[in-house]
C-alpha positions as CSV (number, residue, x, y, z in Angstrom):
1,X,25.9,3.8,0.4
2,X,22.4,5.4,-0.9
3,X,19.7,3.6,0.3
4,X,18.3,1.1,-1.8
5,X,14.5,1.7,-3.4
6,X,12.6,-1.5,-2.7
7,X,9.2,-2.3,-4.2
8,X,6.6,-5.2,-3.0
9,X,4.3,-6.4,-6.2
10,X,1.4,-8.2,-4.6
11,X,-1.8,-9.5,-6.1
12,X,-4.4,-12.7,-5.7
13,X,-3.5,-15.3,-7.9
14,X,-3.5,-15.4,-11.7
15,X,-3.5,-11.4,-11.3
16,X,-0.9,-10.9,-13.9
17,X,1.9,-10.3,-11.6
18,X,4.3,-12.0,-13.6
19,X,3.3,-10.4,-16.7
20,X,3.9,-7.0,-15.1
21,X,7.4,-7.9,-13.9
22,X,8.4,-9.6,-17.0
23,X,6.9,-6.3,-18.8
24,X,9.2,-4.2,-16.5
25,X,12.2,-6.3,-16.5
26,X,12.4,-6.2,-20.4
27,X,11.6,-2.6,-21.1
28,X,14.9,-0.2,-21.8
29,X,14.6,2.3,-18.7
30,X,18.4,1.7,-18.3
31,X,17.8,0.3,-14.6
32,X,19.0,-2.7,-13.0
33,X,16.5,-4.6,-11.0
34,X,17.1,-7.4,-8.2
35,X,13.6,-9.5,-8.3
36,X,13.1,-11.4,-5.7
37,X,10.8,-14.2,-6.2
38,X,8.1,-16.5,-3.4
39,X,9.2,-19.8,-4.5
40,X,5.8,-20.6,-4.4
41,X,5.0,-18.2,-6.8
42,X,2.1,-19.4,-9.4
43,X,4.8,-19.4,-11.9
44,X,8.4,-18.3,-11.4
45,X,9.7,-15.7,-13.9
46,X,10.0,-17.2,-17.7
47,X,13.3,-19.0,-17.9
48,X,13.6,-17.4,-21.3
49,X,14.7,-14.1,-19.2
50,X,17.5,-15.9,-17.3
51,X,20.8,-16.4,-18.5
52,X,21.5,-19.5,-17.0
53,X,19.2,-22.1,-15.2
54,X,21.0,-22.7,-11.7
55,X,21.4,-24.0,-8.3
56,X,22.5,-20.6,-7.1
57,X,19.8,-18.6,-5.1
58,X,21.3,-15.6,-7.8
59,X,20.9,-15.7,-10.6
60,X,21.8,-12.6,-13.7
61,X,19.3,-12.3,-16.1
62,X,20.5,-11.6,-20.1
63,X,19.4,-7.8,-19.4
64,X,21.5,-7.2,-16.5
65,X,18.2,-7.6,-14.0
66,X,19.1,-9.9,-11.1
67,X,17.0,-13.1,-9.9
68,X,16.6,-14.5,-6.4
69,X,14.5,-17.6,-5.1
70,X,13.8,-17.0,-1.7
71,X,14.9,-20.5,-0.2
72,X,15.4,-19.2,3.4
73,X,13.3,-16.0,4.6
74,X,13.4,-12.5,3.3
75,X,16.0,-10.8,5.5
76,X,18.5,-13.0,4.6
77,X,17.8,-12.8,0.7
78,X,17.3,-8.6,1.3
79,X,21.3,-9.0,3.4
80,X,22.7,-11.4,1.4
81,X,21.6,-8.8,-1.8
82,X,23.3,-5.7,-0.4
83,X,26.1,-7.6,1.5
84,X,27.1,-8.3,-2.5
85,X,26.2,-5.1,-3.9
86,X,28.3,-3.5,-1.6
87,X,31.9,-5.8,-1.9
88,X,30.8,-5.0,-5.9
89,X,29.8,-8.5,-6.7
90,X,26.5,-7.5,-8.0
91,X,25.1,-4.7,-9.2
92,X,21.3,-3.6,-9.3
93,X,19.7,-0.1,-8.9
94,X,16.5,-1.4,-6.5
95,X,14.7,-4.4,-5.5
96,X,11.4,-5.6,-6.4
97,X,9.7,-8.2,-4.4
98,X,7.0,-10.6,-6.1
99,X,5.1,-11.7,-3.0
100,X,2.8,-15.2,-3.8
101,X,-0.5,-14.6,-4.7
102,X,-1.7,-16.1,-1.3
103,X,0.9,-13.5,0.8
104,X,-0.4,-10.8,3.0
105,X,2.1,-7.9,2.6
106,X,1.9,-6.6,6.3
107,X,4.8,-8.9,7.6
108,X,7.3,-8.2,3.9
109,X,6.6,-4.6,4.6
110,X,7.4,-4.5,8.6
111,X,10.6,-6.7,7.5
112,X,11.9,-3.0,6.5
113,X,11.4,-1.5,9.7
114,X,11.4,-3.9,12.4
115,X,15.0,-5.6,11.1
116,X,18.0,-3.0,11.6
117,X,20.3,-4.2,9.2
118,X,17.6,-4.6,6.6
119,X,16.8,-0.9,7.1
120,X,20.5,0.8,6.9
121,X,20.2,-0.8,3.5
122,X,16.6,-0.1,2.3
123,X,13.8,2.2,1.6
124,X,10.4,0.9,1.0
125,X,9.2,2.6,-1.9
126,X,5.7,1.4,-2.3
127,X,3.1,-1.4,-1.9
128,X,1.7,-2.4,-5.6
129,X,-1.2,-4.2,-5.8
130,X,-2.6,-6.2,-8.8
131,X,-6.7,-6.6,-8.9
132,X,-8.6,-8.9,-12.0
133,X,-10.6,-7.0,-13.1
134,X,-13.1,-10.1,-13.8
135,X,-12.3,-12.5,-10.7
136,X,-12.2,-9.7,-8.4
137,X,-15.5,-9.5,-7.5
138,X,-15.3,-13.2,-6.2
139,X,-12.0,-13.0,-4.6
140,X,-12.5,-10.2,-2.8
141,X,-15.9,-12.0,-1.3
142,X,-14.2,-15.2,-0.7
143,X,-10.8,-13.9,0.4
144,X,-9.6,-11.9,2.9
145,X,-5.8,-11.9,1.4
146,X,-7.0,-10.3,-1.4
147,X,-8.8,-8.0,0.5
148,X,-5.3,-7.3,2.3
149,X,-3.5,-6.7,-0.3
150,X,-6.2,-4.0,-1.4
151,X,-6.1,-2.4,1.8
152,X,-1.9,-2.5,1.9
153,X,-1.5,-1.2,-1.8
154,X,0.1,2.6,-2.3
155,X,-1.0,1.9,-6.0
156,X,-3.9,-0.6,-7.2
157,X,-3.5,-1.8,-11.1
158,X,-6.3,-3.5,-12.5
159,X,-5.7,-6.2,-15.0
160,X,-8.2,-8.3,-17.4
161,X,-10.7,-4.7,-18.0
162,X,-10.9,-5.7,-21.6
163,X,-12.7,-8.9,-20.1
164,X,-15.4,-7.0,-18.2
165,X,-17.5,-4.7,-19.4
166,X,-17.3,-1.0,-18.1
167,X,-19.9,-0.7,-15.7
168,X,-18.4,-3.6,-13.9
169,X,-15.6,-1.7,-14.1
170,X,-16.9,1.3,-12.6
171,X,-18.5,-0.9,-9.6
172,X,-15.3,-2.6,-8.8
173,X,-13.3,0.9,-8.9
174,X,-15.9,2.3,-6.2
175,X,-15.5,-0.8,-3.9
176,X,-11.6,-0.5,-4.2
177,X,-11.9,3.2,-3.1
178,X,-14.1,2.5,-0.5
179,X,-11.6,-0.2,0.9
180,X,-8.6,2.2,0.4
181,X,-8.9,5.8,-0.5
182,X,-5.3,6.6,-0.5
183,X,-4.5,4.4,-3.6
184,X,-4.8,5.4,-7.1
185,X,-6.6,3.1,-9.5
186,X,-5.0,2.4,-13.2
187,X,-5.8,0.4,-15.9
188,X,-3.2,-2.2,-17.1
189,X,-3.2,-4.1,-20.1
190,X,-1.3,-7.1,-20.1
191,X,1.7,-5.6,-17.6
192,X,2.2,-2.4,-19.8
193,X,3.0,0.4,-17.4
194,X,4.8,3.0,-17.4
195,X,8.1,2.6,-15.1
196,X,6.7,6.2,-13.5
197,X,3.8,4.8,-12.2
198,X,5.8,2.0,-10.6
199,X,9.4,3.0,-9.2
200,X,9.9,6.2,-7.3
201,X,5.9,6.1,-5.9
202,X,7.5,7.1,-2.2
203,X,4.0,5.6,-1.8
204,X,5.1,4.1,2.0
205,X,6.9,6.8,3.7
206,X,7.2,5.5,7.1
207,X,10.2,6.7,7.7
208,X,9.0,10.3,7.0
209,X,12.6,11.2,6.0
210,X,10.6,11.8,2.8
211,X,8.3,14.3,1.3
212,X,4.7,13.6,2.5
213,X,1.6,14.7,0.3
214,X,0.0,16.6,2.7
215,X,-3.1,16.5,0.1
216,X,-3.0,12.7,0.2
217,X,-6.9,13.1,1.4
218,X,-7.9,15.9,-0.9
219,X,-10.5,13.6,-3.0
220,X,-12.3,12.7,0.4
221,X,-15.2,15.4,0.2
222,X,-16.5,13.2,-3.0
223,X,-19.3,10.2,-2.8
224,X,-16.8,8.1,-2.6
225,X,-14.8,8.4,-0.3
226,X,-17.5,10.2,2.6
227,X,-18.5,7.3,4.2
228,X,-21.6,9.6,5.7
229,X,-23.3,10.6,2.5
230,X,-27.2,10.0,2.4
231,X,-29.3,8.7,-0.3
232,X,-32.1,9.2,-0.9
233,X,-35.1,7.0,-0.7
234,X,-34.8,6.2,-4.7
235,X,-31.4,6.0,-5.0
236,X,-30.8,2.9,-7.3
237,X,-26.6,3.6,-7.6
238,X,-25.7,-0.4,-8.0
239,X,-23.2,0.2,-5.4
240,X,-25.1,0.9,-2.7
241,X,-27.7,-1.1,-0.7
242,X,-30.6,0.9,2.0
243,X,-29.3,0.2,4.8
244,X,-30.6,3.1,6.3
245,X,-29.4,2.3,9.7
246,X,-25.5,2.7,8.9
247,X,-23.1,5.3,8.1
248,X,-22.6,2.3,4.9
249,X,-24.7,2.4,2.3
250,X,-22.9,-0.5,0.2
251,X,-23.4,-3.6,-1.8
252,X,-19.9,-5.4,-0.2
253,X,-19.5,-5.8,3.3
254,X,-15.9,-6.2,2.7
255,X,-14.4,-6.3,6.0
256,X,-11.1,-4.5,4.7
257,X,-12.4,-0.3,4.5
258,X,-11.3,2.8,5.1
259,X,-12.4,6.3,7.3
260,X,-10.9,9.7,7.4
261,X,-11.0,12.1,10.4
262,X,-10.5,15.8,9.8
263,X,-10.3,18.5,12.2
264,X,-9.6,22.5,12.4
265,X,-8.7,22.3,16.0
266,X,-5.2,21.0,17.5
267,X,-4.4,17.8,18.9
268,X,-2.9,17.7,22.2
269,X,0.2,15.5,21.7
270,X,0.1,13.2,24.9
271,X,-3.7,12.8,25.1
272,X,-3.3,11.7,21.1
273,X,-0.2,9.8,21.7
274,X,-1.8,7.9,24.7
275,X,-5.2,7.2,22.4
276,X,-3.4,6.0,19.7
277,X,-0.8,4.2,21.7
278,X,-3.9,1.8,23.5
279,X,-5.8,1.5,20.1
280,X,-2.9,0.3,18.0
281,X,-2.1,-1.9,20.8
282,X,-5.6,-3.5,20.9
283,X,-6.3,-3.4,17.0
284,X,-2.6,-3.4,15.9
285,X,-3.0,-6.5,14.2
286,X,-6.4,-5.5,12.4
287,X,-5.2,-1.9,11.5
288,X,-3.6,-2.2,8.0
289,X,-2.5,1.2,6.8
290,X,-3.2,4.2,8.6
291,X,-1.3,7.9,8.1
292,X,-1.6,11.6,8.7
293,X,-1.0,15.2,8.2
294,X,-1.6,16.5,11.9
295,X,-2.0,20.3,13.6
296,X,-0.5,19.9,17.4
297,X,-0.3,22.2,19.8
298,X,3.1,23.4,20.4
299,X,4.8,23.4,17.3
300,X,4.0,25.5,13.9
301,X,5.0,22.6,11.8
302,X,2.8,19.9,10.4
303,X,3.3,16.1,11.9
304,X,3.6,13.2,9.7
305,X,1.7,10.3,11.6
306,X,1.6,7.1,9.4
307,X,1.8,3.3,10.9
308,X,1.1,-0.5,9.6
309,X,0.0,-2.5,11.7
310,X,1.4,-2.2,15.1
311,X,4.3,0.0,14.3
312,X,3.8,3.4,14.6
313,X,5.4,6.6,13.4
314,X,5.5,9.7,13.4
315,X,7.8,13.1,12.0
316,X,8.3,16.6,12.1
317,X,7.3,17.8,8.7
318,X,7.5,21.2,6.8
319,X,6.0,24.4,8.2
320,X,2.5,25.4,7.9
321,X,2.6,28.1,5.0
322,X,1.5,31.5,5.7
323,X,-2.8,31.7,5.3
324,X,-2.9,28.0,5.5
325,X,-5.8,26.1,7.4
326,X,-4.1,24.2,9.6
327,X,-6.1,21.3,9.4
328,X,-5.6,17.4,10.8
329,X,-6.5,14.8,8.3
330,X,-6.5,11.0,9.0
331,X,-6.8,8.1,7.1
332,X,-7.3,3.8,8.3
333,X,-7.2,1.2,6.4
334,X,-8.3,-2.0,8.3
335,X,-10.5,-5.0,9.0
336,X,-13.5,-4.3,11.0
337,X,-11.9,-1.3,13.0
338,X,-14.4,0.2,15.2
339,X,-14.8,3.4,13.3
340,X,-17.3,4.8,16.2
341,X,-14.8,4.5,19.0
342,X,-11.6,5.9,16.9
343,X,-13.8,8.8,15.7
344,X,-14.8,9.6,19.2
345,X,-11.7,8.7,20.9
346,X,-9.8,11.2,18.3
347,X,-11.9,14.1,19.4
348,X,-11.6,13.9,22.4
349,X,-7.8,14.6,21.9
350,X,-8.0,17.6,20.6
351,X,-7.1,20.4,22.9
């Protein structure tokens, strides 16, 4: 049996989660959906959707979608799902997870690796994140979930723009690119997206069975994302404060943020497998996201490096193309990761 897509939709509360999944559930993209739903959801899915109100953990919804409480933990609802999918006593297309507005997606997303059953059956498509756009701000001061979830998403949809005006905009689309380069930012208004921009991301490819985006850093050379751009004395972007002391120049001191490292010269593979090996087992916990298109010694094909928290991964991927720069590029995504020492340490594993 194909492996079945799974998506996790996460967001602070009152992010318009629901909206989005009601929004996707009854549009006509011919697709059958399993939704599996936090009990403790801010509000389970509209009972106007469901066919029947019922004790079962299953329910069918009127549009063919499938609904399931999670009672017990989420291997057992993700088994119990394709253990009846495959006798034929449901059918569904993919699975999307609506984490509760409080959840911090590292431990749903491991589920798919660390459990072997779970990932015989499963491929996790992507992380997407729900930001508002006019509680942000606050949330992302106050909370460190929501600053998770930012830091976790593949894709980062911000609801309630209409509410805020544009420059606030602008200023919370800098801060979310700062804490996590790698996801795209889109505008949603109330939960219309397109079902591109959700299904099919292959946003969280840490099986590397997939194609990887070796350009998945290609914006990094912009304000944004260099974490080392000066200003200048007058500089008066809102975004940034003079701290003149620190690679940071920026009004949040989120804790969740993001660094590249890029290199022309190879890695040695055991001097980098050893670095990362002691770092991920010190800051496992702390490191988020983190993924890369490397250059190694020994082989003319790129490696495919990507992890979350402590598990760690990495693939053979396609063949450097003739006149290309073989080039390493890095990205992590985590809280309070010693940037210094990773910078450093990853130099001094290049052969």
């Amino acid at each position: 049996m194909a492996l079945i897509p799974a998506t996790i939709l996460t967001g602070f509360l009152g992010s318009g989660k629901t909206t989005l999944l009601k929004r996707i559930l009854s549009e006509n993209h011919g697709q059958k959906i399993a939704v599996i739903e936090n009990e403790f959801g801010e509000e389970n899915i509209d009972n106007d959707i469901l066919v029947t109100e019922s004790k079962e953990q299953i329910v069918q919804m009127s549009n063919g979608c499938v609904c399931c409480t999670i009672r017990e933990d989420l291997r057992e609802a993700l088994q119990l799902l394709a253990a009846k999918k495959r006798k034929g006593l449901l059918d569904f297309d993919r699975v999307v997870i609506e984490t509760t507005g409080l959840a911090d997606p590292g431990p749903v997303a491991q589920t798919f690796f660390m459990d072997e059953e779970i990932a015989e059956s499963y491929l996790l498509d992507s992380i997407l994140t729900l930001v508002d756009a006019k509680h942000a701000g606050q949330q992302l001061d106050d909370r460190q979930e929501a600053r998770r979830q930012v830091g976790f998403a593949d894709q980062l949809f911000l609801s309630k723009t209409d509410l805020v005006a544009q420059d606030a905009t602008d200023a919370l689309i800098h801060r979310l690119k700062h804490m996590n380069p790698r996801a795209p930012v889109k505008a949603v208004h109330f939960g219309e997206v397109p079902i591109a921009d959700v299904f099919d991301l292959r946003g969280f490819n840490l099986n590397a069975k997939l194609d990887i985006d070796p350009d998945f850093l290609k914006d990094d050379g912009h304000d944004h994302h260099d974490h080392d751009h000066a200003h200048g004395e007058h500089c008066d972007h809102p975004s940034h404060k003079h701290d003149h002391g620190h690679g940071h120049h920026h009004a949040h001191d989120d804790d969740v943020k993001s660094f590249a490292f890029k290199s022309d010269r190879p890695f040695d593979p055991a001097k980098l497998e050893d670095f990362l090996g002691a770092i991920v087992n010190i800051y496992g916990p702390r490191m988020l996201r983190y993924k890369g298109v490397l250059h190694m010694t020994g082989t003319d094909r790129k490696v495919i490096f990507q992890g979350v928290h402590q598990l760690m991964g990495s693939d053979l991927g396609p063949a450097w193309a003739e006149g290309e720069t073989r080039t390493s590029k890095m990205v992590f995504i985590g809280i309070d990761l010693p940037r210094d020492i990773l910078l450093q340490g990853l130099e001094q594993c290049l052969a």
